[in-house]
C-alpha positions as CSV (number, residue, x, y, z in Angstrom):
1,X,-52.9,56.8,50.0
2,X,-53.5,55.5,46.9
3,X,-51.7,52.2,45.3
4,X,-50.2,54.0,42.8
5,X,-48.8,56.3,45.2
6,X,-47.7,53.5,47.6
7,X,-45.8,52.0,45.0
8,X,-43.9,55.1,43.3
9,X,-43.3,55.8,47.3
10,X,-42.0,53.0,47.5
11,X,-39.3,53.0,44.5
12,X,-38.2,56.4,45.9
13,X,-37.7,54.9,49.2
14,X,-35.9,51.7,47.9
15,X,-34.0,54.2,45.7
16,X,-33.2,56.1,48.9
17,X,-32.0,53.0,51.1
18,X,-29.2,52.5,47.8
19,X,-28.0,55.6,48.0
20,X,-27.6,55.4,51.2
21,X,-25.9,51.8,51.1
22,X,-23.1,53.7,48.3
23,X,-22.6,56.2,51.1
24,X,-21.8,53.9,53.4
25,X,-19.4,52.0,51.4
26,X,-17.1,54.6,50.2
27,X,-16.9,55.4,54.1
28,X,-15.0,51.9,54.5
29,X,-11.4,51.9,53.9
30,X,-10.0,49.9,51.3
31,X,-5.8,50.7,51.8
32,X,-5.7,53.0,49.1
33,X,-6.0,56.3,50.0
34,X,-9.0,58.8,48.6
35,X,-10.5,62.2,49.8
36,X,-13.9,60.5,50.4
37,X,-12.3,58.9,53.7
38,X,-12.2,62.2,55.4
39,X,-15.4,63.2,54.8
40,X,-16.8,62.7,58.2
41,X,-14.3,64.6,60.0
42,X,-15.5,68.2,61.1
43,X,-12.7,70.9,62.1
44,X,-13.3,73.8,64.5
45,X,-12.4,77.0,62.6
46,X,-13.2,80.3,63.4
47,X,-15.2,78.8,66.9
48,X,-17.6,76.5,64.8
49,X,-17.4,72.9,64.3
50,X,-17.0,72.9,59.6
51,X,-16.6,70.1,58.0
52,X,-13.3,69.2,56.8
53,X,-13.9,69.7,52.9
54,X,-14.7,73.4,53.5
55,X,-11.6,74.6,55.2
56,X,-9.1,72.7,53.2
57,X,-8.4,70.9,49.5
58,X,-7.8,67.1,50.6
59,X,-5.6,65.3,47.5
60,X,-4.3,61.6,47.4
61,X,-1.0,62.3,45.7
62,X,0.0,58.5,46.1
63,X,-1.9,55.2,47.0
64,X,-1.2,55.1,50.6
65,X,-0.7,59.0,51.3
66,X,-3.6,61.8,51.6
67,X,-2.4,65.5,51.3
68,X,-4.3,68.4,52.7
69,X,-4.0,72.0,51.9
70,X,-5.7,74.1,54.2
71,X,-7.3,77.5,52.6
72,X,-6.4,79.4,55.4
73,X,-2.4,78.0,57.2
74,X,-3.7,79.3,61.1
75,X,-6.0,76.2,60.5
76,X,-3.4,73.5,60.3
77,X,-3.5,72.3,64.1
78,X,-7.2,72.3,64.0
79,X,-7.0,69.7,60.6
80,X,-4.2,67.9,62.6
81,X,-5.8,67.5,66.0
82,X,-9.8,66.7,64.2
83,X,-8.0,64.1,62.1
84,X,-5.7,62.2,64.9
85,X,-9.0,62.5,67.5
86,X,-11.0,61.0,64.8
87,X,-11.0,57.3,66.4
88,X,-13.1,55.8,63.5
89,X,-10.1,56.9,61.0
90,X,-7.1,55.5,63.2
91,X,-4.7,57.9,61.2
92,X,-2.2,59.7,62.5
93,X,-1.7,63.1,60.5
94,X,1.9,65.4,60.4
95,X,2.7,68.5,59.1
96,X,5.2,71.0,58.0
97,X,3.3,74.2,58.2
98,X,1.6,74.4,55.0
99,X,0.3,70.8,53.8
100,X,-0.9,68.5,56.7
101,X,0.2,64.7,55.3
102,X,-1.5,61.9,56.4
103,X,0.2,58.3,55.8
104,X,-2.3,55.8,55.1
105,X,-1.0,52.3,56.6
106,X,-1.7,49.1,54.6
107,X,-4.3,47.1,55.6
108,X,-3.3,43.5,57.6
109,X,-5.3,40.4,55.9
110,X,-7.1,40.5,59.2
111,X,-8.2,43.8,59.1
112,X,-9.2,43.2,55.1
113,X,-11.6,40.6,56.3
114,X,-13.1,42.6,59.3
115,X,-13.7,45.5,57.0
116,X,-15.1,42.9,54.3
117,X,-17.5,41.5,56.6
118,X,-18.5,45.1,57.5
119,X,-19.7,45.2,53.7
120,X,-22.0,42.3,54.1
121,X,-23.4,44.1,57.5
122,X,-24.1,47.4,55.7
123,X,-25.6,45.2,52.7
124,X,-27.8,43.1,55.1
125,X,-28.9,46.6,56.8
126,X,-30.6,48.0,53.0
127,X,-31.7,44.2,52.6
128,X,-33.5,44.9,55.6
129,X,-34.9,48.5,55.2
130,X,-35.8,47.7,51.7
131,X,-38.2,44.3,53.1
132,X,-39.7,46.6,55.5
133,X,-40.3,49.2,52.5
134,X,-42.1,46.3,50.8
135,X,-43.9,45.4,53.4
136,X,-45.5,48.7,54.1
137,X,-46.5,49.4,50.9
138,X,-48.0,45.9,49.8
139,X,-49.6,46.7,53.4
140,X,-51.3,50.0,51.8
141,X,-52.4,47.7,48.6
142,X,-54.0,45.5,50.5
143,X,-55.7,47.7,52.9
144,X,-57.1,49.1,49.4
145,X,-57.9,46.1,48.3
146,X,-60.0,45.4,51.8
147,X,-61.5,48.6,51.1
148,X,-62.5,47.9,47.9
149,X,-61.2,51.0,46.1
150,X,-59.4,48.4,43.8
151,X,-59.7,44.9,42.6
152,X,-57.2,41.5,42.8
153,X,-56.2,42.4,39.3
154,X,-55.0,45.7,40.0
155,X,-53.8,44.7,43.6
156,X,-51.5,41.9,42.0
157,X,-50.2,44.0,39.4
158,X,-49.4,46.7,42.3
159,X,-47.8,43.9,44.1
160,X,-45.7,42.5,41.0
161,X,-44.3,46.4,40.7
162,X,-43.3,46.6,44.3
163,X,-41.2,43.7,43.9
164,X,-39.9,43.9,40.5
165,X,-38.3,47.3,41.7
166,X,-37.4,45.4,44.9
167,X,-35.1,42.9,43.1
168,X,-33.8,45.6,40.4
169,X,-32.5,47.3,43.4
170,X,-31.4,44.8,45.3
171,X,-29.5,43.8,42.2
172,X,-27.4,47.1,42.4
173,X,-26.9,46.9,46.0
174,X,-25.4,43.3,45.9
175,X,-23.1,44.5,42.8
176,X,-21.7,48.0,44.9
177,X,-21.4,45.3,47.4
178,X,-19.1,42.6,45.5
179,X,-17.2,45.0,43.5
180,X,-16.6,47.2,47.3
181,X,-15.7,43.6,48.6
182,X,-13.4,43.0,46.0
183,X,-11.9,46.6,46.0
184,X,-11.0,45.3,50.1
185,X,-9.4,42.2,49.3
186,X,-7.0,43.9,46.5
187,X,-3.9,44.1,47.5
């Protein structure tokens, strides 16, 4: 592999470990209630295991309520039972027939500070995967360098890429961070 290619490899890959940190984030609950929070739950309808956002429209009417309207009503107990069985969530769904509502409690200072230092876990986890990025691709400089297939000049300039790209997005992952943080601690 060539330098070039170990470094643009490596801004896809650093771009990759952000995206991956946003996704993360938006799984944490804040006590305000959005759509995004059930999008790891996966009803059985029709025999096969579908995620949630493909059998029914999920709303948040209010701050601390989620509405969801399943496409097809025979599908309600299914949404019902997935959501409640969903131990990650810790919600407890009802319904009337039609909509299935799920009450969203408010979050105990406690609980705020358990989910905040979450945030900092998931943030030192890309911290992490983006050093070890780094590290493999100022490995495939050097080895190119040893190989002599480029000089110290070029091999510092590959290097000075690597990590100016390294702190840009590191920069963006500590803001989602603060401002996710921040989001939590609202009341």
């Amino acid at each position: 592999m060539s330098p070039q290619q170990a470094v643009e490899q490596a801004k896809t890959k650093f771009n990759n470990a952000s995206e991956h940190l946003k996704s993360e984030l938006s799984k944490l609950r804040t006590g305000r209630a959005t759509a995004s929070m059930l999008d790891s739950v996966t009803v059985v309808a029709y025999g096969t295991p579908t995620p949630l956002n493909q059998v029914a429209n999920v709303s948040a009417p209010e701050a601390q309520l989620l509405q969801i309207t399943p496409f097809d009503p025979t599908n309600i107990q299914a949404i019902s039972s997935a959501i409640r069985d969903n131990q990650s969530l810790g919600l407890n769904p009802s319904d009337d027939g039609r909509v299935v509502r799920v009450p969203i409690p408010a979050l105990t200072e406690e609980r705020r500070r358990d989910i905040s230092k979450q945030v900092g876990a998931k943030l030192e986890e890309c911290m992490i995967t983006m050093r070890n990025i780094r590290h493999d691709a100022l490995d495939a400089i050097d080895k190119s360098k040893k190989d002599k297939e480029i000089g110290e000049d070029d091999a510092k300039r590959f290097a000075a890429q690597i990590d100016e790209a390294m702190n840009k997005v590191r920069a963006a992952a500590d803001q989602m961070a603060k401002s996710k943080e921040q989001e939590i601690m609202t009341v």
